[in-house]
TIVO-833403 format. One line per field, with one value per residue (C-alpha): residue number from 0; y, x, z; residue in one letter. Coordinates in pm, whole numbers. Example, Ala and Ser with C-alpha at 12.3 -4.5 7.8 and 13.67 -1.06 7.14 Angstrom:
REM residues 2
k c(0 1)
north c(-450 -106)
east c(1230 1367)
up c(780 714)
r c(A S)
REM end
This chain:
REM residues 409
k c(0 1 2 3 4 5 6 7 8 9 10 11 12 13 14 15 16 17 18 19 20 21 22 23 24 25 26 27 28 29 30 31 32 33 34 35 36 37 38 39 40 41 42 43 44 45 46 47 48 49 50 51 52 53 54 55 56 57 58 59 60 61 62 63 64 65 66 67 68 69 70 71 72 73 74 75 76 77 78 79 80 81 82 83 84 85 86 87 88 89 90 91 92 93 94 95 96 97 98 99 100 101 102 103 104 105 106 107 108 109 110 111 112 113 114 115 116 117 118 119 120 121 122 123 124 125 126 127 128 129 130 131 132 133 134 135 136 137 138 139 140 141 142 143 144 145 146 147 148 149 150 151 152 153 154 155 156 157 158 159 160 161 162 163 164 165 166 167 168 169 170 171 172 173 174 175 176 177 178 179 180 181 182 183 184 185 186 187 188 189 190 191 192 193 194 195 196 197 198 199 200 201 202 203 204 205 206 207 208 209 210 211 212 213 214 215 216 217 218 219 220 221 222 223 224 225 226 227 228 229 230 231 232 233 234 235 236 237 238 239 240 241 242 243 244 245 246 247 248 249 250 251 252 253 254 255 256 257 258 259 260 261 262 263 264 265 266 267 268 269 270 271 272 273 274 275 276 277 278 279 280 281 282 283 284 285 286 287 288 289 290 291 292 293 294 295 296 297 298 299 300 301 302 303 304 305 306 307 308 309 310 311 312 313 314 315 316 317 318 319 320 321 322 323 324 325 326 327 328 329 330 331 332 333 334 335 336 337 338 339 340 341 342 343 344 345 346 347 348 349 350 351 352 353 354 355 356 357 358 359 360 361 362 363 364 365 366 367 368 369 370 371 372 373 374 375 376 377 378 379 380 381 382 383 384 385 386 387 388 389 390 391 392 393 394 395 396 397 398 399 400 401 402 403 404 405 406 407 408)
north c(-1897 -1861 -1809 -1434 -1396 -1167 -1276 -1355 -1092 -795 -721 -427 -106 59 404 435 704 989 931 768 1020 1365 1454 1324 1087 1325 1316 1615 1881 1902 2204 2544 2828 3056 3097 3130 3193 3470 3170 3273 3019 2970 2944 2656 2538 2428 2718 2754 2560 2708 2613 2444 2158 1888 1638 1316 1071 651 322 137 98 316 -51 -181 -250 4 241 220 311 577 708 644 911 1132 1167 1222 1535 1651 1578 1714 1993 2140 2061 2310 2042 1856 1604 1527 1147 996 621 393 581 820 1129 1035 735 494 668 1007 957 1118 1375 1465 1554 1756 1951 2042 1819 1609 1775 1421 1064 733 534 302 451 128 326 555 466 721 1044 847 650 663 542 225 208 142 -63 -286 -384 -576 -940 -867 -825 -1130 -1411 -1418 -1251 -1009 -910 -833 -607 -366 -422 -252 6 130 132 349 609 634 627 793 1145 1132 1465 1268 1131 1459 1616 1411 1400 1806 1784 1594 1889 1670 1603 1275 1269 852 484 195 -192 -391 -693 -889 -1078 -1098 -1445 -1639 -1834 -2054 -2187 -2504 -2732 -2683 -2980 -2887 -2587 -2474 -2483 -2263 -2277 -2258 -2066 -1773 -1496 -1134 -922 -592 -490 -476 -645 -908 -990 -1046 -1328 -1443 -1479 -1656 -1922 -1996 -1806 -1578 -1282 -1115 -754 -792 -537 -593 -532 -784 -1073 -1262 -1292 -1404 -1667 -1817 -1820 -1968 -1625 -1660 -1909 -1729 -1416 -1298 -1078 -1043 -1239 -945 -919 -1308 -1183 -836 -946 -1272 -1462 -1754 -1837 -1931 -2030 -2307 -2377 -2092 -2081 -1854 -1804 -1547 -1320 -931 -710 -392 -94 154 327 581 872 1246 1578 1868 2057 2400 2319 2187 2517 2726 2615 2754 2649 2482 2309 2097 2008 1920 1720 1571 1474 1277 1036 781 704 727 504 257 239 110 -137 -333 -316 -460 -706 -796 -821 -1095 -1250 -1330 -1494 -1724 -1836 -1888 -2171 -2455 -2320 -2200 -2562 -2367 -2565 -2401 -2586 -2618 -2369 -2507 -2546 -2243 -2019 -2176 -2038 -1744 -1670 -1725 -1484 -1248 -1243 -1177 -901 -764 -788 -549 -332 -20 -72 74 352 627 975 1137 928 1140 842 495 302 492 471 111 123 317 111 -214 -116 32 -318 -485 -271 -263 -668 -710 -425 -661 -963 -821 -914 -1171 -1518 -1553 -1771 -2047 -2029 -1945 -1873 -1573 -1515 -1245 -1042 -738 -509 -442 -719 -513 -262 -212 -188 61 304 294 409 693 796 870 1035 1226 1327 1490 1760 1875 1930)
east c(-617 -966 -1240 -1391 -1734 -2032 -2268 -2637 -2740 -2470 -2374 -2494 -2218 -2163 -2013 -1861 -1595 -1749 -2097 -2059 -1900 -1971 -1781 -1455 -1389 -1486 -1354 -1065 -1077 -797 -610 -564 -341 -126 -148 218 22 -253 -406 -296 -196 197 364 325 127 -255 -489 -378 -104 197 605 711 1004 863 1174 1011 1191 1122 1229 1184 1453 1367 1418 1155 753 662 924 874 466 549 797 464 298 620 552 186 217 432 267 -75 53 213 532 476 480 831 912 1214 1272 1507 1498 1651 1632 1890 1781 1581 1621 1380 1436 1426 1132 900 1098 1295 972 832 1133 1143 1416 1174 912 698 764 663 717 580 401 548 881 782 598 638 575 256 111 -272 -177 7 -274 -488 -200 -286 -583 -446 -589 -939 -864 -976 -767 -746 -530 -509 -848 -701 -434 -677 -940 -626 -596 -934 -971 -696 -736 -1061 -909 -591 -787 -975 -966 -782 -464 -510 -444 -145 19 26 187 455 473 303 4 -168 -197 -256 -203 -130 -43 236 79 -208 -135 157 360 641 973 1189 1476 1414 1059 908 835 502 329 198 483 793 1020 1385 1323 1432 1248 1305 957 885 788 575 237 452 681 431 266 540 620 291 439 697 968 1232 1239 1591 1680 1813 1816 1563 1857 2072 1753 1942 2284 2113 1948 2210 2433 2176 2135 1781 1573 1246 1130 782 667 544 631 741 1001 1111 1130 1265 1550 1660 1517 1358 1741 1808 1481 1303 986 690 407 91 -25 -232 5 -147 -136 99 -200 56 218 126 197 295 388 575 250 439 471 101 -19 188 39 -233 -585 -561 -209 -350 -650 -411 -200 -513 -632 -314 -340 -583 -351 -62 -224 -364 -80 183 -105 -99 298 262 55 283 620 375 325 718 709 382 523 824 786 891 1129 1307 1218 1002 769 425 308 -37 -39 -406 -228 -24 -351 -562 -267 -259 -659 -652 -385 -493 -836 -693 -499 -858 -1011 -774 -731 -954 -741 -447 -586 -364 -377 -468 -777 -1085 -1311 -1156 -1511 -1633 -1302 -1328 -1685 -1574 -1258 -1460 -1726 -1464 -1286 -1643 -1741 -1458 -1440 -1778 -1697 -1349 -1540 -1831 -1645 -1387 -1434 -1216 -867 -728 -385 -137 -305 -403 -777 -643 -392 -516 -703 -891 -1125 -1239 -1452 -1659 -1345 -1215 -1532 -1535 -1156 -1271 -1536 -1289 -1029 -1323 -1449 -1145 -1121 -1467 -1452)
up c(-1293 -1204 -1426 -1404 -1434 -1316 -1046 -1107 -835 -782 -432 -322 -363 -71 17 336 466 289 377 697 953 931 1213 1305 1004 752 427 494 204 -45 95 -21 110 -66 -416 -613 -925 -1031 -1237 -1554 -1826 -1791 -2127 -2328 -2040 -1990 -1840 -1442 -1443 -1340 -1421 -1132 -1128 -817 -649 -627 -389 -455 -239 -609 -865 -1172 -1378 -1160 -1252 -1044 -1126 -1471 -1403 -1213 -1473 -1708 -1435 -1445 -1831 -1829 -1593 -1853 -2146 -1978 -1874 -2208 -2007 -1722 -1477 -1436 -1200 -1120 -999 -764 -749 -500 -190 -390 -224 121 276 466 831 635 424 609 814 498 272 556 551 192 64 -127 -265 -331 -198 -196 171 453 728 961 900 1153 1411 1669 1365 1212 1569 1380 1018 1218 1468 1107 966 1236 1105 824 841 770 394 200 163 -258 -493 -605 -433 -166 -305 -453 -154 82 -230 -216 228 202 12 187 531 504 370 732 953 1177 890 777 1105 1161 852 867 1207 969 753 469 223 179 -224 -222 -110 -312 -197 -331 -226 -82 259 349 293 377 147 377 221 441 478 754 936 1185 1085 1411 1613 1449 1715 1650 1285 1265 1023 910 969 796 1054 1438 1323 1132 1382 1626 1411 1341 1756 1764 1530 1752 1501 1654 1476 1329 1263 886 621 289 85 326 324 61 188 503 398 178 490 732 956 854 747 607 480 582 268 -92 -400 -564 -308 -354 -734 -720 -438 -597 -284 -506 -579 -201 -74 -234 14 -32 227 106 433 547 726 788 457 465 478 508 139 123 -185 38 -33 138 267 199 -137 -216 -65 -254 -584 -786 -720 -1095 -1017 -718 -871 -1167 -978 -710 -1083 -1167 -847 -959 -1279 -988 -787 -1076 -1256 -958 -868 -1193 -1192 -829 -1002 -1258 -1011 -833 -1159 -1233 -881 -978 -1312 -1260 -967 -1169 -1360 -1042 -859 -565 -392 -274 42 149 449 650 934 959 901 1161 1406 1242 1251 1629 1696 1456 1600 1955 1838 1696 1988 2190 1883 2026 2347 2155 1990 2010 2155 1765 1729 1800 1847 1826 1834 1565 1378 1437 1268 955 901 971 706 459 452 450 121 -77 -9 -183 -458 -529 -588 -790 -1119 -1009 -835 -505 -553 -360 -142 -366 -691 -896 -958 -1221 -1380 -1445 -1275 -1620 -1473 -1187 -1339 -1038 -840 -1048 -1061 -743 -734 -952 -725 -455 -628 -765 -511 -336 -644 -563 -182)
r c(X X X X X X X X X X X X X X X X X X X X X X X X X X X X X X X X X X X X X X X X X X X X X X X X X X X X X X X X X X X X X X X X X X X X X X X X X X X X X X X X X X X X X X X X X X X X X X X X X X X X X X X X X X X X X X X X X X X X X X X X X X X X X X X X X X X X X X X X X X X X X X X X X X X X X X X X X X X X X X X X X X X X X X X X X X X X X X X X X X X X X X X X X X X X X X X X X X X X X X X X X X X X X X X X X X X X X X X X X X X X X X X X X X X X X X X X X X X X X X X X X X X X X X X X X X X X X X X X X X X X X X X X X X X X X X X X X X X X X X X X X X X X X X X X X X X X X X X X X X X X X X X X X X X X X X X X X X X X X X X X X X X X X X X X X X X X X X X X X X X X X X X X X X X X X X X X X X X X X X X X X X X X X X X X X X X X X X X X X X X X X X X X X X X X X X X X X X X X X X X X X X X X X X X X X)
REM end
């Protein structure tokens, strides 16, 4: 682990989204509608809030890190509320699916859920068109992680996310990350870095499998939940992904060769609720619940954290090899740069102004990379510059700031 310290001369703290665009990137307001309260205190209940049960739909296992945080988060609303607020939690995909995720909150048959924007490409075309951008995060963990974090809860409350999120039928309440960069776990060595050929890898998704193409790997269509039956039969060799998926799926049992390379992070999880339902509430009850999202948000980030953690120590106990991956980056970098260069090509139809969308997202990423490393020093490859996001105080005000600032628009 690296040692955390304070630099001599702070970098400078900037503040981007909010303050940068005033036009089509800014910050969108809360919401409001229709009031299903007169404000009055409900029984029991703190001033304004109403009784109101929520469905809350989750890809994580209620056993899991995060589940368990968000079951911390579950509680809290209760608690806070003088148990007005209940939420009602379905874990494992129980009540939505993947596919449905999105289409099934807008609907009504979740009232809150947790996905992947990269799920649905064709409902969400800007949040992927920003999910693209996902190698200019730093290469350290778990800077990175909370770098992503703090970019997208920025850019994800845009007029333009906001726009298309409500043509979804859905609120943006937050984003978390449950990684860094993106990785890779072979269960074989590879033998030349830069030229993949004849590997075959399951992607997450688009921006991975086309890195992954640049490496020479053929990409194949395999279920998360199907990874590790793959690779102990040979249908796959690799897994591009996250150490908390090596841990949480079993994969370090059947793959025994881990690459920290610097594949593109996943900017795309986003928190969302049934838009119907937000603007039904009381005034009191969203800004209750708005308040609620930086603990949401907070919390699954240091269970993320800790999922990683199992992975880490538990190398040489579980005889995993971590390979020096100087090589495979250099590749990487120059694809990943070409893909950067075209990126404003792709922009899609929703995006007001892709240069200056460029310029805000650039300059988020920029400013949350210096507020990350204000506290921390960076990590090499495969190491952990820190555990807990306790050591990120600037990091963390700066969380505050925006989730502040979204209860007083």
């Amino acid at each position: 682990m690296k040692e955390i310290r304070r630099p001599a001369r702070k970098a400078a703290r900037y503040v981007i989204a909010t303050l940068a665009v005033a036009g089509t990137f800014a910050v969108a307001a809360c919401g409001g509608g229709s009031s299903a309260s007169n404000g009055d205190a409900a029984p029991g209940g703190a001033e304004g809030i109403e009784e109101l049960t929520l469905s809350y739909s989750d890809l994580t296992s209620a056993t899991s890190p995060a589940g368990e945080a968000v079951q911390e988060w579950i509680d809290a609303l209760d608690e806070d509320s003088g148990g007005n607020v209940v939420v009602e939690p379905y874990w494992s995909s129980s009540l939505l699916t993947s596919d449905d995720a999105l289409s099934g909150t807008g609907s009504g048959i979740s009232d809150i859920t947790y996905t992947v924007v990269t799920y649905q490409p064709q409902a969400l075309p800007v949040a992927n068109w920003l999910n693209e951008q996902g190698s200019l995060p730093v290469d350290s963990y778990p800077h990175n992680q909370l770098q992503t974090v703090g970019v997208m809860n920025e850019m994800f409350n845009t007029e333009d996310m906001a726009a298309e999120f409500e043509v979804q039928g859905v609120k943006f309440l937050a984003s978390t990350s449950v990684a860094g960069k993106y990785d890779l776990l072979c269960s074989k060595e590879l033998t030349d870095q830069t030229d993949l050929s004849g590997l075959r890898v399951r992607a997450p998704g688009p921006v991975w499998a086309a890195e992954a193409e640049a490496l020479g790997m053929t990409v194949v269509n395999v279920a998360q939940g199907e990874t590790y039956e793959a690779l102990q039969r040979g249908l796959i060799d690799c897994q591009i992904g996250a150490p908390f998926m090596y841990e949480d799926y079993g994969l370090n049992e059947v793959a025994k060769h881990y690459y920290p390379a610097g594949f593109s992070a996943n900017m795309g999880l986003v928190l969302l609720m049934n838009l119907d339902r937000w603007e039904s509430l009381s005034p009191e009850t969203q800004t209750f619940l708005q308040d609620s999202m930086q603990k949401y948000a907070t919390g699954r980030t240091q269970a993320d954290i800790n999922s990683q953690m199992a992975f880490f120590d538990r190398r040489e106990e579980l005889g995993i090899t971590t390979h020096d991956v100087t090589e495979m980056n250099a590749v990487l970098a120059e694809f990943q740069e070409s893909q950067r260069e075209t990126w404003l090509d792709r922009a899609p139809a929703g995006v007001s102004d892709p240069a200056d969308t460029g310029e805000v997202l650039t300059a988020a990423i920029e400013s949350w990379g210096e507020t990350v490393t204000e506290d921390v020093d960076l990590a090499e490859p495969g190491e952990v510059a820190s555990e807990s996001i306790e050591d990120f105080p600037a990091w963390q005000a700066r969380l505050d700031e925006v989730f502040a600032g979204r209860t007083q628009d």
